[in-house]
C-alpha positions as CSV (number, residue, x, y, z in Angstrom):
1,X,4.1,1.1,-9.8
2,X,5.4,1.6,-13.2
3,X,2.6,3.6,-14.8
4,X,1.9,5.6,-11.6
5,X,1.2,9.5,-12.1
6,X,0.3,12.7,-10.4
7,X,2.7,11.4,-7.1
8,X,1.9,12.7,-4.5
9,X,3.5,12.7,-1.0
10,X,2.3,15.0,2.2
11,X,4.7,14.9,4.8
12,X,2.4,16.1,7.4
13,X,0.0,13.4,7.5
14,X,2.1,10.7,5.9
15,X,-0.2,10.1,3.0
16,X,1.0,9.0,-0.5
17,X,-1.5,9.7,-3.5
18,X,-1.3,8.5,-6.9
19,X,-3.0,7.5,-10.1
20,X,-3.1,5.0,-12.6
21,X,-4.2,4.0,-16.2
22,X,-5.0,0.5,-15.1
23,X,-7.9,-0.8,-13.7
24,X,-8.5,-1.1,-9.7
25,X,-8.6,-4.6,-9.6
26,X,-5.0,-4.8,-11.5
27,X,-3.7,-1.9,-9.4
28,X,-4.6,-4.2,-6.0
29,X,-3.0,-7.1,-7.6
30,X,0.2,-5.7,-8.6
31,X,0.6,-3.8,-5.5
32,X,0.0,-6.6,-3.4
33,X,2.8,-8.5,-5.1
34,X,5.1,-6.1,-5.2
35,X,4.8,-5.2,-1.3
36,X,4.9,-8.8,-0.7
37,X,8.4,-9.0,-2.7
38,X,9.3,-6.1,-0.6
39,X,8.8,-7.7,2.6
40,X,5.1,-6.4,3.7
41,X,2.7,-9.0,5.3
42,X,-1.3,-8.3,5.4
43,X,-2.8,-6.7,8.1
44,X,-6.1,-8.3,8.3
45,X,-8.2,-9.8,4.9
46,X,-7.8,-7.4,1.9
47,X,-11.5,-6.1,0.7
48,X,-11.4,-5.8,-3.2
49,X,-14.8,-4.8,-5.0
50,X,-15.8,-3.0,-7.9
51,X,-16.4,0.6,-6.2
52,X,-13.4,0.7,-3.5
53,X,-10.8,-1.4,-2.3
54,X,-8.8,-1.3,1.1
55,X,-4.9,-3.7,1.4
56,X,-3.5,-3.5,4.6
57,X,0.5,-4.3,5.3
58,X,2.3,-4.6,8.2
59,X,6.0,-4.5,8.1
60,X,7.9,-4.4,11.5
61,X,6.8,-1.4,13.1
62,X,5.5,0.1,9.9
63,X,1.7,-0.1,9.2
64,X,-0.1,0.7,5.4
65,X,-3.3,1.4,5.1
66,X,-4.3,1.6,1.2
67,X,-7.1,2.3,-0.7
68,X,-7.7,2.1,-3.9
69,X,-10.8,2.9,-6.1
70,X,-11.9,3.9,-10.0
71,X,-11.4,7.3,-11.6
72,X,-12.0,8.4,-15.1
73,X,-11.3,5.2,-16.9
74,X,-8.5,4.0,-14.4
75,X,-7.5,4.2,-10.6
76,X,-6.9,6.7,-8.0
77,X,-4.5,5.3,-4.9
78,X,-4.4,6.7,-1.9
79,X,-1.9,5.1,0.8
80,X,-1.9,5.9,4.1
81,X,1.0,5.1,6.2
82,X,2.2,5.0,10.0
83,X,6.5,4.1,11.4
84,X,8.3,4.3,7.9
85,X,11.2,6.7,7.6
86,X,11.4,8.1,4.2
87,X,15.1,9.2,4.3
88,X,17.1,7.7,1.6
89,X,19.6,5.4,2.9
């Protein structure tokens, strides 16, 4: 995401946290299309409401678990994943 900040990445436990000026509702949308452009297929039915939201994406092997949900006038993201490599190729 463009206007992500405060990237976050712990190797142990393969999480990836981030924030974002936008609203959640925007955040879901945009990173629903993007992983979709990218090749990621859902993982079940996406639950998007006011308070929290959880996108699941499957790709291959490869398994995201995201959730996403407001903070201090924009988003908080917090994407939990399982099978990606994260060496650059």
């Amino acid at each position: 995401m463009k206007d992500a900040t405060e990237c976050e990445y712990k190797a142990l436990v393969e999480h990836l946290l981030f924030k974002s000026s936008r609203a959640a509702k925007s955040v879901c949308a945009e990173l629903a299309a993007n992983l979709k452009a990218h090749g990621w297929t859902n993982d079940g039915k996406d639950m998007i409401n006011q308070t929290s939201s959880i996108l699941k994406r499957k790709r291959g092997e490869a398994t995201l678990t995201i959730f996403v949900k407001p903070q201090d006038g924009g988003s908080e993201v917090k994407m939990l994943t399982k099978g990606l490599s994260w060496d650059e190729k």
